[in-house]
C-alpha positions in Angstrom: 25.3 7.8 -79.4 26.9 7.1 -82.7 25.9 4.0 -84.9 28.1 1.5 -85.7 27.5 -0.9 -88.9 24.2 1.0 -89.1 23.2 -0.4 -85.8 23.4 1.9 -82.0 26.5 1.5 -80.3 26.4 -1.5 -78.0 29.1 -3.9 -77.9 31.0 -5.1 -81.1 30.8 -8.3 -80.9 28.3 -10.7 -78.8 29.1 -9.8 -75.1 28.7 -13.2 -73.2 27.9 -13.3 -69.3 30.5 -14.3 -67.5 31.2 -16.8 -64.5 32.4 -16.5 -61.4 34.2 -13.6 -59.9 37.9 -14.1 -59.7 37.9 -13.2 -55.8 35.3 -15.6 -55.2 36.5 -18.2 -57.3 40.3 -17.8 -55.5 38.7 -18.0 -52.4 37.0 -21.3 -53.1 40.1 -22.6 -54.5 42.1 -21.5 -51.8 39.5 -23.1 -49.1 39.9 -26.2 -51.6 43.0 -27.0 -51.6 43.7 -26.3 -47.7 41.2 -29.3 -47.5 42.8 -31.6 -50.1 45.9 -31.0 -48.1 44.1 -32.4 -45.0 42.8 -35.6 -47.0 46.5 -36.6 -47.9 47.7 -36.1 -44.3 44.9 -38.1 -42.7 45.6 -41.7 -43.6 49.0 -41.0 -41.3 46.6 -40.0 -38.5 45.8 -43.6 -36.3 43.4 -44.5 -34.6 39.6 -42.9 -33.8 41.3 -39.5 -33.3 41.5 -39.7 -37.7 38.0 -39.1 -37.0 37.6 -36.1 -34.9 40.2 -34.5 -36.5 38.8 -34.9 -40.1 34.9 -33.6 -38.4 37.0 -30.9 -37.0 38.9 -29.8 -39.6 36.5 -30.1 -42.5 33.7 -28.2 -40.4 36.2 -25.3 -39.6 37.5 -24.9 -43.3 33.7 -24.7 -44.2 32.4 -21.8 -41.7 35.5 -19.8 -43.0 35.4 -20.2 -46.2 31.8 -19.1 -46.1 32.3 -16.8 -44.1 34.7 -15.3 -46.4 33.0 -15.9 -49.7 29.4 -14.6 -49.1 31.4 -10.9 -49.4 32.0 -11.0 -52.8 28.7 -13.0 -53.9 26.3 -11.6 -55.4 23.7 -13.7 -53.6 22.5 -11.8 -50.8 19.3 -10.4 -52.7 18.3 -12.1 -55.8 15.2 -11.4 -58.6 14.4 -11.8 -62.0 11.3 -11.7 -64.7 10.4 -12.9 -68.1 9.0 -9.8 -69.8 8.5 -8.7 -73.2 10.3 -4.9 -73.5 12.2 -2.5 -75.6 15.9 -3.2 -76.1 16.8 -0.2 -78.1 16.9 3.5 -77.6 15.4 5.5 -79.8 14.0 2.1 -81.5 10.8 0.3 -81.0 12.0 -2.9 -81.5 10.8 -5.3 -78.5 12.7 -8.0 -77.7 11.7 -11.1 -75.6 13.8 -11.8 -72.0 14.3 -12.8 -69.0 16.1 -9.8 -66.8 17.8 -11.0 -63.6 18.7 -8.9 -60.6 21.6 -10.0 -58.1 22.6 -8.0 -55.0 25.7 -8.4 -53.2 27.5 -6.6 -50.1 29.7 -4.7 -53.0 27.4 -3.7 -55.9 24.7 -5.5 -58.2 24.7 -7.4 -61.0 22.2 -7.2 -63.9 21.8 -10.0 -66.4 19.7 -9.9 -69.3 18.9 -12.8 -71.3 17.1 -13.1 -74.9 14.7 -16.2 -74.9 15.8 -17.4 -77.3 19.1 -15.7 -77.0 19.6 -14.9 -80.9 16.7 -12.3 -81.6 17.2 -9.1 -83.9 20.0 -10.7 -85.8 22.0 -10.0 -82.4 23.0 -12.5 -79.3 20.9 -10.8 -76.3 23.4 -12.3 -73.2 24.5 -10.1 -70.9 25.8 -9.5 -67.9 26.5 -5.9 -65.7 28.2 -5.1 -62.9 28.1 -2.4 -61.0 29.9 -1.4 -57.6 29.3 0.8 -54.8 32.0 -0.9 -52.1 34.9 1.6 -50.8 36.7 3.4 -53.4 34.3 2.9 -56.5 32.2 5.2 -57.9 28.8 4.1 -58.5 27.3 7.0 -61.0 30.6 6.6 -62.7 30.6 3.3 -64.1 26.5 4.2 -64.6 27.8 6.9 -67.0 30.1 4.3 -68.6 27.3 1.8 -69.6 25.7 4.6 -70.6 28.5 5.3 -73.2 28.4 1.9 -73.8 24.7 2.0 -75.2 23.9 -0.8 -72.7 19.9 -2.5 -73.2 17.6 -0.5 -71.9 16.0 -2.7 -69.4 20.1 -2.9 -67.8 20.0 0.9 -68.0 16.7 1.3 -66.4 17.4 -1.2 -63.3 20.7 0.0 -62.8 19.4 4.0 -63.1 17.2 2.9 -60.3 20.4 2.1 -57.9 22.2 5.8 -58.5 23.3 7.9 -56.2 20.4 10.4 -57.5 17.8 8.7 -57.7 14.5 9.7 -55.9 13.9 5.7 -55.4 17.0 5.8 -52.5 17.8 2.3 -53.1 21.8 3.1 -53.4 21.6 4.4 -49.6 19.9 1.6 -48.4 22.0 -1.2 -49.7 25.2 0.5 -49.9 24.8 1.2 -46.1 23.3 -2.3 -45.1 26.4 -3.9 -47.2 29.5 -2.2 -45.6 27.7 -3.0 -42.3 27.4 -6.6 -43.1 31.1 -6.7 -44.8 32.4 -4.9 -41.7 30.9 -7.8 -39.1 31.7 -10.7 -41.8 35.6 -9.5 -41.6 35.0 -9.4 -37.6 34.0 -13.0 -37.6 36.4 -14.4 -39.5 38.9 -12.9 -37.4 37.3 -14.3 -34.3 37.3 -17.8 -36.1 40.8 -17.9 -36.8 41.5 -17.5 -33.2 39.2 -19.8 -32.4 41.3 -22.2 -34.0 44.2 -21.6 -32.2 42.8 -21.6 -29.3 40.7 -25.0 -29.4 44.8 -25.8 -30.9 46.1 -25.0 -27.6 44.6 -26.0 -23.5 42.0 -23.5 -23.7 38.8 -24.8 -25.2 37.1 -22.3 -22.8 37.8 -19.5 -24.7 38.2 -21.0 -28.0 34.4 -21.6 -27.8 33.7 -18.0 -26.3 35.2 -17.4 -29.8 33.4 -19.2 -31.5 30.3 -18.2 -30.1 31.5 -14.6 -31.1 32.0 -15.2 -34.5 28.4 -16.4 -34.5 27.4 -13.5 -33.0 28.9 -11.1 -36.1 27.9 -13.7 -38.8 24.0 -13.1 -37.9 24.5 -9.6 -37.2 25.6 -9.5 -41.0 22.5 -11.5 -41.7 20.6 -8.8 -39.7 22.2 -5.8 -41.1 21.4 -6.3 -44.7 17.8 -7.4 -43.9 17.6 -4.5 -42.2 16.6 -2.7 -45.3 13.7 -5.0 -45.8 11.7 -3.0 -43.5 12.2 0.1 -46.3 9.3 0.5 -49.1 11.3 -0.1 -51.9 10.4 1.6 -55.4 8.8 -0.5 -58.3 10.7 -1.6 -60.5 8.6 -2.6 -63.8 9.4 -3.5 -67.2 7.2 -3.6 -69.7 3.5 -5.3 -68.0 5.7 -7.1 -65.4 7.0 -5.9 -61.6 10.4 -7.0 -60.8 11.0 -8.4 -57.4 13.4 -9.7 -55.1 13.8 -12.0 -52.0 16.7 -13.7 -50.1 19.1 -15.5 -52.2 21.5 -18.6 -51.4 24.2 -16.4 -49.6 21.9 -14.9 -46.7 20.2 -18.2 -46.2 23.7 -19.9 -45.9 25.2 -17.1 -43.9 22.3 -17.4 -41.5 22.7 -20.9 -40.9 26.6 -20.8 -40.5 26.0 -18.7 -38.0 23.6 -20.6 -36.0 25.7 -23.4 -36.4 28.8 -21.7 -34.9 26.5 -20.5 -32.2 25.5 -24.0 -31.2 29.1 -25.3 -31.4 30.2 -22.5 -29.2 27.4 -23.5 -26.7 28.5 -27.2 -27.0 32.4 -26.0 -26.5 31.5 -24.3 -23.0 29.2 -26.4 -22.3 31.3 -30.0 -22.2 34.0 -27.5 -20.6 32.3 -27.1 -17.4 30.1 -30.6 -17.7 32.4 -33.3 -19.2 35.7 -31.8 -19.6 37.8 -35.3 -19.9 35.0 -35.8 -23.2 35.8 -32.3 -24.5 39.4 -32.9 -24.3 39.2 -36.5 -25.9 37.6 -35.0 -28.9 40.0 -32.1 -29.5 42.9 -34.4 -28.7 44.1 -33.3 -25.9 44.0 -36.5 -24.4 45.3 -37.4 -20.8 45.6 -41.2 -21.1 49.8 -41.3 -21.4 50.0 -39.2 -18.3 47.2 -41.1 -16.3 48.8 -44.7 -17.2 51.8 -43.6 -16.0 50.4 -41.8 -12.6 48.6 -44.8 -12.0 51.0 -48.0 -13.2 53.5 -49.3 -10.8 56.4 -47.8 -8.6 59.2 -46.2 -10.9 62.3 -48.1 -11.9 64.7 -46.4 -9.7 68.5 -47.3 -11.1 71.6 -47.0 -8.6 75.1 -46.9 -9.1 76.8 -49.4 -6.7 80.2 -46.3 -7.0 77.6 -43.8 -5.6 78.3 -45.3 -2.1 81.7 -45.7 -2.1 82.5 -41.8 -3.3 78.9 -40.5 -1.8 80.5 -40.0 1.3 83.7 -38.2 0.5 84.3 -34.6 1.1 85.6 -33.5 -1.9 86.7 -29.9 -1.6 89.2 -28.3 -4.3 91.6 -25.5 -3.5 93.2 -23.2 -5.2 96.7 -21.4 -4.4 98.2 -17.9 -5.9 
């Protein structure tokens, strides 16, 4: 590595962590403003139906926009340590931080934050990613940050994750998160037609849908913690052992999926129990038929010509 300014060459100038990811972020404004559209509608809904339809709606939007987001967070697996370690190569500086791991169904991110941030006349704020989803290349972008003259606690974690190393860890992840991206997709098919069919005078197999899309949101869940099972190697900086543990987007995955169970269960359920209740609260309601089978005799208008011209036999013929 060269030096720059008489320094090694990291970035030049202070690389800040960022935010969101942009395909998380449009998916959350795309879920958003579906909903807002909703709101401005439902005043022109009347009655107790305005209701139902805003518990309906607002409870669909939210098991697919989860179900959608969770496969770009980074969430799934999270971890992080305050330790005191080197920063530099070939320097024995020691800087004081707090390194933070974050595992997703696509790659990893690795933050690393000075406490306080300004130490060694530098702004210690970083923030790595690195993806092993379907058409990257993992050891590739390693070799990049390597280029880079990334800190060595982000090198170290992120060596750990190679496609070579003896630790196996890319394997096990990279396997247990196309699995859990492949049954996520699954289920959000099977929830949009679940919509359309609770939509239409099925609710039978709109909640057999909907019990499916359950099905493949907790298989996800049981997919990637299927790699829990696996001794996973050390990972330790400095005096300190870096761990992780479930983060917010198993836990949330998890319970959207129980959730879509039970309101599958409760579909078929009121189907075959209390169908007229079922019907009421999708709004497929009977009442304008059944007042009309059960009100009085129809109005039945005559023409007082119809019996003067009933009877004639009108035939019509034609000569060549």
């Amino acid at each position: 590595m060269t030096l720059w300014n008489g320094e090694l060459s990291f970035y030049p100038q202070p690389r800040h962590a960022p935010g969101f990811s942009v395909p998380l972020l449009i998916v959350i404004l795309v879920f958003l403003a579906l909903a807002a559209s909703f709101l401005l509608i439902l005043p022109g809904i009347r009655g107790h139906s305005r209701w139902f339809w805003l518990v309906r709606v607002l409870l669909s939007l939210f098991i697919g926009a989860e179900i959608v987001a969770v496969n770009f967070s980074a969430q799934w697996s999270v971890g992080g340590i305050n330790t005191n370690t080197s920063y530099k190569a070939f320097s024995a500086a020691r800087v004081s931080a707090h390194l933070g791991l974050h595992i997703g169904l696509e790659g990893i991110n690795i933050t690393l934050t000075g406490t306080p941030v300004h130490q060694l006349n530098e702004t210690i704020d970083y923030n790595e990613h690195f993806k092993w989803r379907l058409g990257e290349n993992y050891a590739e972008e390693y070799w990049e940050a390597l280029e880079k003259g990334l800190p060595d606690p982000v090198l170290y974690v992120a060596e750990k994750f190679t496609p070579s190393s003896p630790c196996g860890l890319y394997r096990q992840y990279r396997l247990a998160g196309h699995f859990a991206s492949a049954a996520l997709w699954v289920a959000f098919c099977f929830w949009l037609l679940s919509n359309a069919l609770l939509s239409m005078p099925v609710p039978l197999h709109g909640g057999l849908a909907l019990l499916t899309a359950g099905a493949f949101a907790l298989f996800s869940t049981f997919a990637f913690a299927s790699i829990s099972s696996v001794p996973l190697c050390p990972l330790r900086l400095g005096s300190s052992t870096l761990t992780t543990h479930y983060g917010a987007a198993f836990w949330v995955t998890l319970a959207t999926g129980i959730l879509c169970l039970l309101l599958g269960v409760a579909v078929v359920s009121l189907h075959y129990s209390r169908p007229s209740a079922l019907r009421t609260f999708l709004d497929q309601s009977v009442k304008n038929y059944g007042s009309q089978v059960k009100g009085s005799l129809p109005l039945i208008l005559s023409n007082p010509l119809h019996k003067q011209f009933g009877a004639l036999d009108l035939t019509t013929s034609t000569n060549l």
